[in-house]
Biotite code that builds the C-alpha atoms (Angstrom):
import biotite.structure as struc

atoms = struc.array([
    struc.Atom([0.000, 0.000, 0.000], chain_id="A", res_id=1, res_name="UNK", atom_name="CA", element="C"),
    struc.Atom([1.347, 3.878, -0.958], chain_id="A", res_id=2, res_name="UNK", atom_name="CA", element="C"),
    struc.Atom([1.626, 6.159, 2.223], chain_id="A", res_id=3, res_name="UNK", atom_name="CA", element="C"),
    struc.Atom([-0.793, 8.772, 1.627], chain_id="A", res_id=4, res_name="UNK", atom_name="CA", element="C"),
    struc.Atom([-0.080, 11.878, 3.311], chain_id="A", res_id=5, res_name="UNK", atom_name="CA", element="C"),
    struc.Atom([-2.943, 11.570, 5.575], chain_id="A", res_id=6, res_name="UNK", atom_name="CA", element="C"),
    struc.Atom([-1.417, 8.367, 7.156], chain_id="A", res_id=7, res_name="UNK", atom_name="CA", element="C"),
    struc.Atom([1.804, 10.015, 7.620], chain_id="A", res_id=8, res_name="UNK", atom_name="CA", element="C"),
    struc.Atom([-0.324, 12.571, 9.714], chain_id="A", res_id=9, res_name="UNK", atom_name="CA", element="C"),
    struc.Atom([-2.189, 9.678, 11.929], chain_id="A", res_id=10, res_name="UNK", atom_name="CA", element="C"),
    struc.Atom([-1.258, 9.251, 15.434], chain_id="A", res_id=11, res_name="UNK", atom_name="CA", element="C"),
    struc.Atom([0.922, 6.309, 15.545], chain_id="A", res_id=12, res_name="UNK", atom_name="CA", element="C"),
    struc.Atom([0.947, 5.773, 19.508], chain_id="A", res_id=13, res_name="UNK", atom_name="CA", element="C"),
    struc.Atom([-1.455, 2.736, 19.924], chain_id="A", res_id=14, res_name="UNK", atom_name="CA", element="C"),
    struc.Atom([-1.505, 0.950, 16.715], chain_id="A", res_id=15, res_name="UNK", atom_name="CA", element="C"),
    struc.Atom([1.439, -2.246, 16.040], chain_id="A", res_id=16, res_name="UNK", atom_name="CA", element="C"),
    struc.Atom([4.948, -1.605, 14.636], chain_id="A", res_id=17, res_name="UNK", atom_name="CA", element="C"),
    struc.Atom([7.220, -3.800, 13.346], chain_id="A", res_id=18, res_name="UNK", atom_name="CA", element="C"),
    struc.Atom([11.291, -2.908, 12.027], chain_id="A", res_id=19, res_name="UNK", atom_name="CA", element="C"),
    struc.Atom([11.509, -4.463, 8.572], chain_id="A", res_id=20, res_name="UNK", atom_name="CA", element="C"),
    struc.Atom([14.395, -2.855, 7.563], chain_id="A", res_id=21, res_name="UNK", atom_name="CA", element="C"),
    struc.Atom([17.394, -1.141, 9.632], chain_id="A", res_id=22, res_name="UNK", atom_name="CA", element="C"),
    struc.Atom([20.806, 0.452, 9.072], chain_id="A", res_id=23, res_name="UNK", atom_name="CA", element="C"),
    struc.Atom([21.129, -0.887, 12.662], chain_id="A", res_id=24, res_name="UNK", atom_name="CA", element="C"),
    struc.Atom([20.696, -4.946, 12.784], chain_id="A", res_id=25, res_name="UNK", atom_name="CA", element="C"),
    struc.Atom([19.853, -4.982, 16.134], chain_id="A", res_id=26, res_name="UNK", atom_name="CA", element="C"),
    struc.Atom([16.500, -2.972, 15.633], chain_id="A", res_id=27, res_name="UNK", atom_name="CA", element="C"),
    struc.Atom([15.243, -5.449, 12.510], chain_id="A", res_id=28, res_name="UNK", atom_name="CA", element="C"),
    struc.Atom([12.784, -7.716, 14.259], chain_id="A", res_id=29, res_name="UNK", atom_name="CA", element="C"),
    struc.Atom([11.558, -5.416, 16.697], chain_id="A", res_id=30, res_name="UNK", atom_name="CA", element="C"),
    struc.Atom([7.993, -5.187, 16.982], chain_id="A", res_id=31, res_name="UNK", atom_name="CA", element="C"),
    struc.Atom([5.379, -4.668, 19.294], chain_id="A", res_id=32, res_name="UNK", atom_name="CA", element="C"),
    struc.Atom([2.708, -1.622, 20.363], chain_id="A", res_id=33, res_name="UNK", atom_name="CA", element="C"),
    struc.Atom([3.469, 1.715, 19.865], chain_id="A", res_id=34, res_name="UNK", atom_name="CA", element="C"),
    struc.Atom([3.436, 3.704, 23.432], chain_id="A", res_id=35, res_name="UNK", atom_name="CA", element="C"),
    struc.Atom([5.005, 6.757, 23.256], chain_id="A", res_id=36, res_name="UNK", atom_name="CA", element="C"),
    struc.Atom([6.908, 9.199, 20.411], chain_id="A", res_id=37, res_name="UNK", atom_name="CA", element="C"),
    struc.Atom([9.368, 11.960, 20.189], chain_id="A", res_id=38, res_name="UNK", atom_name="CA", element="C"),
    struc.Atom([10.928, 13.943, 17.235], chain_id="A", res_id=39, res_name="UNK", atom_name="CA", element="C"),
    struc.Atom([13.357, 11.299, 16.514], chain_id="A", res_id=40, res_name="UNK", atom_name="CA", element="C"),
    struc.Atom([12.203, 7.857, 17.994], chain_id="A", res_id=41, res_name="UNK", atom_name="CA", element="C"),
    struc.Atom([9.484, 5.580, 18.480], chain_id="A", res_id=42, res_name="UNK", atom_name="CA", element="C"),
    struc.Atom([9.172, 3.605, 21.834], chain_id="A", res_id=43, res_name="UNK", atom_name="CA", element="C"),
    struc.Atom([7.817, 0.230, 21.216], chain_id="A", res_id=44, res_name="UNK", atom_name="CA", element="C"),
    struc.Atom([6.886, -2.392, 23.840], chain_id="A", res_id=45, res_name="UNK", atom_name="CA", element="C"),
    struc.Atom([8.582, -5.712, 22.945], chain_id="A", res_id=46, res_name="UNK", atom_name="CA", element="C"),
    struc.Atom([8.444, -8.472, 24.885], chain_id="A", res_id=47, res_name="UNK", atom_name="CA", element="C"),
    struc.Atom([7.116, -6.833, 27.669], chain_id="A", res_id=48, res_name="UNK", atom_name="CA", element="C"),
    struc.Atom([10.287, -4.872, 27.100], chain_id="A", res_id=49, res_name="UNK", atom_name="CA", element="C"),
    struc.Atom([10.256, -0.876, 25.736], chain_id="A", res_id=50, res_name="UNK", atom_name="CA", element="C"),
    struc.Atom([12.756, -0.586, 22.630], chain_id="A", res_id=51, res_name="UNK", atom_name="CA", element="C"),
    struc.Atom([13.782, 2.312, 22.051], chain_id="A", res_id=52, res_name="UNK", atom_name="CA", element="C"),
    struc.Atom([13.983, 2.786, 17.700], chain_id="A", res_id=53, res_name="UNK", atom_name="CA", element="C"),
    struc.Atom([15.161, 6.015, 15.899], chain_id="A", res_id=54, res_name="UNK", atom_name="CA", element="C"),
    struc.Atom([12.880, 6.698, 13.063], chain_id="A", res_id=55, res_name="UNK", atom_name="CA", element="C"),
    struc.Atom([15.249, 7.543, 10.309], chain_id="A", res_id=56, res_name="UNK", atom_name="CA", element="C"),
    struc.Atom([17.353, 4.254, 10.698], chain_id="A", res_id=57, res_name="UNK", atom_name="CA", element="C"),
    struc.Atom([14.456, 2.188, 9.936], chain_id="A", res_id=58, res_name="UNK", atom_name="CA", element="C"),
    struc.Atom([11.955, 1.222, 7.632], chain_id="A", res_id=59, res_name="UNK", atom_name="CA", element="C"),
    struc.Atom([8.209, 0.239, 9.661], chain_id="A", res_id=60, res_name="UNK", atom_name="CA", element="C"),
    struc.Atom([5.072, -2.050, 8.771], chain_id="A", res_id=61, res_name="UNK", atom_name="CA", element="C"),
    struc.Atom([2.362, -0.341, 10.697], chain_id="A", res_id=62, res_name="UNK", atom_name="CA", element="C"),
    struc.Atom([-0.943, -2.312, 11.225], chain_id="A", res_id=63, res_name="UNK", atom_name="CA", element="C"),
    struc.Atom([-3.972, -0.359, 11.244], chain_id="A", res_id=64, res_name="UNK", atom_name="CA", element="C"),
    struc.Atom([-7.229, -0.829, 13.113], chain_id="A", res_id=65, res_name="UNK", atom_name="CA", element="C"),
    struc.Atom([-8.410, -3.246, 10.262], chain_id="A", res_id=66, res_name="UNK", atom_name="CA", element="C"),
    struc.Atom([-5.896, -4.943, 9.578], chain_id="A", res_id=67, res_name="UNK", atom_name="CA", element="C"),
    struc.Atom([-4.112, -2.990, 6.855], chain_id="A", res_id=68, res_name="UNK", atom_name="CA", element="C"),
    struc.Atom([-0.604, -3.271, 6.966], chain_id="A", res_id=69, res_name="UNK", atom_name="CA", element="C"),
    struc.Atom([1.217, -0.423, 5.183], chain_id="A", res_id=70, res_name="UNK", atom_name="CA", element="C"),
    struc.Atom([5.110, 0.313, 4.713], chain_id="A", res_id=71, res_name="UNK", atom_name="CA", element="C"),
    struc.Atom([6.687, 3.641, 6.240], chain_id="A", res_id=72, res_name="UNK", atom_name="CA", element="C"),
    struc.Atom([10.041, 5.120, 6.031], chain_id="A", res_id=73, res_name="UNK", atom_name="CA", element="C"),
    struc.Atom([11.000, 6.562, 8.981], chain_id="A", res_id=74, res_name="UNK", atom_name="CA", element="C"),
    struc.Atom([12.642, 9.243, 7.049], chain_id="A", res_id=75, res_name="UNK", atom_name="CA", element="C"),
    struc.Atom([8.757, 10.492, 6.077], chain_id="A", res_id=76, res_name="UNK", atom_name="CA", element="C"),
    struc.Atom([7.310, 10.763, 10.036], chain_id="A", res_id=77, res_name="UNK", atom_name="CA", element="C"),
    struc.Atom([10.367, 12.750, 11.536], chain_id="A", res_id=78, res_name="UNK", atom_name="CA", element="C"),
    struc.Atom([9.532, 15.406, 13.743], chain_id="A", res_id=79, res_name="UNK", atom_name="CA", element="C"),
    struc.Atom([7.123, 16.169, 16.586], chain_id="A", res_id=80, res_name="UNK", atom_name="CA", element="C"),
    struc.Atom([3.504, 14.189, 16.877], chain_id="A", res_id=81, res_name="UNK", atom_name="CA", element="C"),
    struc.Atom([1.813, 17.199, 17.694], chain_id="A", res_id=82, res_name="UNK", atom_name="CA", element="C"),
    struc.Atom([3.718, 19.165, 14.336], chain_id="A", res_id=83, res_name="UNK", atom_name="CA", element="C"),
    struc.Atom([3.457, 16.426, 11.585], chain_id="A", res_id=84, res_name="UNK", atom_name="CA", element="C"),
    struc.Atom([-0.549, 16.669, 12.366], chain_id="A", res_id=85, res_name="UNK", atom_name="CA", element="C"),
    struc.Atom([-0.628, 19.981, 10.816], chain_id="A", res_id=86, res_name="UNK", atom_name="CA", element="C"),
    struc.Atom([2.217, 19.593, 8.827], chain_id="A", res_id=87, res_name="UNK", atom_name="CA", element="C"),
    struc.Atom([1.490, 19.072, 4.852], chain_id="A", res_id=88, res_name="UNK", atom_name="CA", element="C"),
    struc.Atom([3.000, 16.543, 3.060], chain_id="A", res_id=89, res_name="UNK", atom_name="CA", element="C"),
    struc.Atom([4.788, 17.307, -0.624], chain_id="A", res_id=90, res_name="UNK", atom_name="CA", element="C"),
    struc.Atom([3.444, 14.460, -2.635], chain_id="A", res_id=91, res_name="UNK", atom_name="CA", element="C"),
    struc.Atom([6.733, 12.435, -4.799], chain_id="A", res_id=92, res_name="UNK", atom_name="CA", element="C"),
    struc.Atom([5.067, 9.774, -6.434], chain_id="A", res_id=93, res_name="UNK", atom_name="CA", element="C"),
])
């Protein structure tokens, strides 16, 4: 599925995360509920465990409420929650 700009806005705290892709091995596998974000990372419970992953190392699979699972570059949700709600989106594709 294409990220739309108005997924990129979503609140991502609550839905599931998974690392598919990493320039740091040890984050690739990592998945789990989202429970908190900052500017740079994503906090995801693992294992009962909170992992700390730095969006623009990594490439996510978020699932949505039904079941959709799309692909996001971490590169694309960088900055503050609360900012890349209002924040618009240039369109590449």
């Amino acid at each position: 599925m294409r990220v739309t700009p108005a997924f990129v806005q979503n609140e991502f705290i609550g839905l599931n995360a998974k690392v598919v892709k990493s320039a740091n091995p040890s984050y690739v596998g990592i998945s789990g509920r989202v429970i908190n974000e900052t500017r740079n990372t994503l906090v995801i419970r693992h294992e009962n465990e909170d992992k700390v992953v730095v969006k623009n190392a990594a490439i996510f699979h978020f699932t949505m409420p039904d079941s959709t699972v799309v692909e996001v570059d971490g590169n694309l949700i960088i900055g503050r929650p609360e900012d890349r709600v209002k924040k618009r989106l240039r369109r590449r594709w």
